[in-house]
C-alpha positions in Angstrom: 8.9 -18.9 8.7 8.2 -16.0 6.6 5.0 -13.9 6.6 3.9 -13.9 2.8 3.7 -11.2 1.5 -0.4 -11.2 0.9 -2.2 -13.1 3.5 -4.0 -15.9 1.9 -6.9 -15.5 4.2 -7.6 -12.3 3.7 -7.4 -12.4 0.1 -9.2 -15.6 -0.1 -12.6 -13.8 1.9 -11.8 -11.0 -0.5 -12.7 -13.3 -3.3 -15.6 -14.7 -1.6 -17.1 -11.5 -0.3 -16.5 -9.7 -3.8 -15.9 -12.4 -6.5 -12.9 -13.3 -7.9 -13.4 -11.1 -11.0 -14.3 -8.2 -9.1 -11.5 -8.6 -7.3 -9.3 -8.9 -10.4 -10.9 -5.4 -11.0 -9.9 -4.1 -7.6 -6.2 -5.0 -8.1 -5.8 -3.7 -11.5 -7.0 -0.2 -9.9 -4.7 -0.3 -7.1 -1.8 -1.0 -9.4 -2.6 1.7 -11.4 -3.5 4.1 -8.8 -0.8 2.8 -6.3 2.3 4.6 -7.9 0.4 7.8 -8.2 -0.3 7.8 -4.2 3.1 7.1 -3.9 4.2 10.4 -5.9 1.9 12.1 -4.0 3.4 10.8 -0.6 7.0 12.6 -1.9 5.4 15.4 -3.6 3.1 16.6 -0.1 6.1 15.8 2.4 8.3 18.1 -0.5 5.9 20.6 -0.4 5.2 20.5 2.9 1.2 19.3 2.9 0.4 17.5 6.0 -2.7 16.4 5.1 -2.3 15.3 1.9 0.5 13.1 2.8 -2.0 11.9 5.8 -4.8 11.3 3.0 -2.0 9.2 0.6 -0.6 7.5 3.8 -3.8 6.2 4.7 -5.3 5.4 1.1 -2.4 3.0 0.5 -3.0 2.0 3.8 -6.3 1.2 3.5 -5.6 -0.4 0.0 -2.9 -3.0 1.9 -4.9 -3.9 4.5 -8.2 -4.6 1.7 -6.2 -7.1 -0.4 -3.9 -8.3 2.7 -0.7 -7.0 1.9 0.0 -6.5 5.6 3.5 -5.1 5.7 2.6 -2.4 2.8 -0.5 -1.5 5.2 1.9 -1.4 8.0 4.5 0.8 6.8 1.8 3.1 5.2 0.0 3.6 8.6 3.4 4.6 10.2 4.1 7.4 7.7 0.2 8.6 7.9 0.3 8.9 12.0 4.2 10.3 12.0 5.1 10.9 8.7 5.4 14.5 9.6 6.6 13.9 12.9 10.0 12.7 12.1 13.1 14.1 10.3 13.4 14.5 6.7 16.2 11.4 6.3 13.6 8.6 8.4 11.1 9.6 6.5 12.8 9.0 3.0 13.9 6.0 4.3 9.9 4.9 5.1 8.7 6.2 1.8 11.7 3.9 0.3 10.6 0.8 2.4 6.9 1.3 1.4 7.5 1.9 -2.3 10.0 -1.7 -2.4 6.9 -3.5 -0.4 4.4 -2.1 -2.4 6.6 -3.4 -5.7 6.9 -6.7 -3.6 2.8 -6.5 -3.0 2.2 -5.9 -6.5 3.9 -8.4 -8.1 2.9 -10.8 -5.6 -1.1 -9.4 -6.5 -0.3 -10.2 -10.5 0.7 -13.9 -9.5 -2.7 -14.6 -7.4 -4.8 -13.0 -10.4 -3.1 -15.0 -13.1 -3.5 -17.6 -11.4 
């Protein structure tokens, strides 16, 4: 069977914890923000900036793991601890693995807030 692609759980104590509209609130920012953090993942690994790759890495990291988009939190956290630790080709291929899960994560987001 297939791991969805948002963990019900964790989104369901999300709602509880926060409210549902809050929580409507919180997605719309990530969606928003989410593609910037991505730009800024290429940009610092073009430019060579460690740590602000490490601080996008983890934001969208973090982010995943708050609405239970697991893979996207997983694949984030591996570019945040090696993302500079690897060559130049794995690490485009990461950053193109996390930016189709995240498109995966965010379309899958828009379904639970519309209902």
């Amino acid at each position: 069977m297939e791991k969805p692609i948002i963990d019900p759980a964790i989104y369901r104590e999300l709602q509880e914890t926060a409210g549902a509209e809050f929580v409507v609130e919180l997605v719309g920012t990530f969606l928003e923000e989410a593609p910037r953090m991505l730009a800024e993942l290429r940009k610092a690994r073009l430019n060579g900036d460690a740590e602000g790759f490490r601080r996008a890495a983890h934001s969208l990291k973090s982010n995943g793991n708050t609405f239970g988009a697991l893979e996207l939190a997983e694949l984030a956290r591996e570019l945040e601890l090696k993302g500079f630790d690897v060559d130049a080709s794995q690490v485009v291929t990461k950053l193109s693995a996390l930016e189709s899960e995240y498109l995966n994560a965010a379309a899958a987001l828009k379904a639970l807030c519309n209902g």
